[in-house]
C-alpha positions in Angstrom: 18.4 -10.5 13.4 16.0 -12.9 15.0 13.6 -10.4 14.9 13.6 -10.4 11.4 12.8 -13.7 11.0 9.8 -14.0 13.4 8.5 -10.6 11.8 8.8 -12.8 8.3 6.9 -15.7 9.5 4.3 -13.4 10.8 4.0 -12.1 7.5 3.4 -15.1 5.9 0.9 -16.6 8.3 -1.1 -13.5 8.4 -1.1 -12.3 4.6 -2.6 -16.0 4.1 -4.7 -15.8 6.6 -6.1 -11.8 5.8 -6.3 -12.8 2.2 -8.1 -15.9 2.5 -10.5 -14.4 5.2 -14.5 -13.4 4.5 -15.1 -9.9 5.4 -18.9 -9.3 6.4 -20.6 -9.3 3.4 -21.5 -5.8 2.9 -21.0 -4.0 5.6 -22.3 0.0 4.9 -23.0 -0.9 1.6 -20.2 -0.4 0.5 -18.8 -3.0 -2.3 -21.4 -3.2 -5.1 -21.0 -6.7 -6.8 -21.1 -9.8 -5.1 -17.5 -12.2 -5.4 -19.6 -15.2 -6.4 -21.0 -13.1 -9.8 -17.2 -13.0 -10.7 -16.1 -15.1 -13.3 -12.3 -16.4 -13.0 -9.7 -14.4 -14.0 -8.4 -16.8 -16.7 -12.0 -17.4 -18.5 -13.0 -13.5 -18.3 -9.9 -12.7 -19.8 -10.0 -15.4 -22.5 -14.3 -14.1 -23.1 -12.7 -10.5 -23.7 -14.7 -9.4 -20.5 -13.2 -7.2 -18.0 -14.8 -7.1 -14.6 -15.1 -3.8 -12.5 -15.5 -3.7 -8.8 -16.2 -0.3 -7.8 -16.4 1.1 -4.5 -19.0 3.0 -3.6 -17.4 5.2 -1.1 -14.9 6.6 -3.0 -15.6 5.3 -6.8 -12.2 3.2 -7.4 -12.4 0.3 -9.3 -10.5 -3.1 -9.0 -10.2 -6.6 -10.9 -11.5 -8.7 -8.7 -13.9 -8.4 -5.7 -11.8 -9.5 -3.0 -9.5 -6.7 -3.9 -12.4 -4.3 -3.2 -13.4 -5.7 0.1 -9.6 -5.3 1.0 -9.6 -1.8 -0.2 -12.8 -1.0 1.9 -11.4 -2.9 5.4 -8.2 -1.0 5.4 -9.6 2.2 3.5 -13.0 3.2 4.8 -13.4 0.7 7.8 -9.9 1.3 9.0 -9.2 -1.9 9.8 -5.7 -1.9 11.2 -4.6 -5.8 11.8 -0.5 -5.9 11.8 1.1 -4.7 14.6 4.9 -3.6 14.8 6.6 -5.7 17.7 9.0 -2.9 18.1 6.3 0.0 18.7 3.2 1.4 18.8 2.3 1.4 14.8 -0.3 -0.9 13.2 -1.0 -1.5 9.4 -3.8 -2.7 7.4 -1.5 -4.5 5.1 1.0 -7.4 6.0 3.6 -5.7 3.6 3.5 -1.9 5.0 4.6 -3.7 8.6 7.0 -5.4 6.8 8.7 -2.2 5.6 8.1 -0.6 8.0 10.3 -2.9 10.2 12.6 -3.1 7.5 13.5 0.3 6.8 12.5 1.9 10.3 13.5 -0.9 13.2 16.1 -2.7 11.3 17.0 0.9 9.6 17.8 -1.2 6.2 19.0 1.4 3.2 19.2 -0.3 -0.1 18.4 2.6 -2.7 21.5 4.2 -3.2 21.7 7.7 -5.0 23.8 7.9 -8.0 24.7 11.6 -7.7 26.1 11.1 -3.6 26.3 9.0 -0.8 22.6 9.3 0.6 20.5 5.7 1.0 17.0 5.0 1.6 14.8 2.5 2.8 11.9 3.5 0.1 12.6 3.6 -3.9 10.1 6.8 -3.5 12.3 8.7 -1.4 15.1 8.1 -3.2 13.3 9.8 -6.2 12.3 12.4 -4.3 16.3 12.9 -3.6 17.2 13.0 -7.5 14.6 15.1 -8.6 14.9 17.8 -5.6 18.2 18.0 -5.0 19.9 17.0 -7.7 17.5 18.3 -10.5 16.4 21.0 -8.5 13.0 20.0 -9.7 10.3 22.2 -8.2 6.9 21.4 -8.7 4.9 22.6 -6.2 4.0 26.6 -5.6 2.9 28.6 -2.6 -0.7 30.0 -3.5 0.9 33.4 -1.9 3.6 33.9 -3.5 5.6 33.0 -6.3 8.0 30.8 -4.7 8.0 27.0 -5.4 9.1 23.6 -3.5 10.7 20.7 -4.4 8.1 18.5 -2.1 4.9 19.3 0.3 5.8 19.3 4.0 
């Protein structure tokens, strides 16, 4: 359980530290407005204006510019800064290692199906559950047949 906490502390420290840090302004041209043209959230909101940030790359937008450059490190630049303690993985967010530790090292299950016995480290997979196999949903189809799937493989 010690791991746990030095994993937390690591967190902490390096969120801060990654969300506080300047990325190199522009690097392949790839954020299109500058953070100091951005207003603060509170007095945009209050003038009715609603900033986009849009990435050039890819064409998603975001709220504020720092978001974007954080979207392009880890996106496009595939900047990779959290490291698992336990193995080989790495993460461009500080919360993905978290989980990742979580529900892989420390093999923690807290979504419980309400149908069986099943548990699961991610909410998502615990949807995926219910709607496959106890809905028998089946969204996807085979583009050679007329079979369908509950979830891509």
């Amino acid at each position: 359980m010690d791991n746990l906490i030095i994993v937390k502390e690591e967190f902490n420290n390096s969120d801060d530290q990654f969300i506080d840090q300047d990325l190199p302004s522009d690097p392949l041209e790839v954020w299109t407005r500058a953070e100091e043209s951005c207003q603060p959230k509170s007095k945009a909101k209050d003038a009715g204006i609603v900033e986009k940030f849009g990435c050039d790359e890819c064409g998603k937008t975001f709220g504020a510019a720092k978001t974007l450059r954080r979207h392009v490190s880890i996106v496009h630049l595939k900047e990779r800064k959290f490291e698992c303690g336990h193995c080989d993985k790495t993460f461009g967010r500080a919360g993905h290692l978290k989980t990742h530790v979580l529900t892989v090292h420390l093999k923690e299950r807290k979504f419980e199906c309400g149908h069986c016995d099943k548990t699961f480290g991610l909410a998502g997979a615990l949807k995926t559950h219910v709607s496959t196999v106890h809905l028998k949903e089946r969204k996807f189809e085979c583009g050679h047949s007329d079979k369908t799937f509950g979830q891509v493989l």
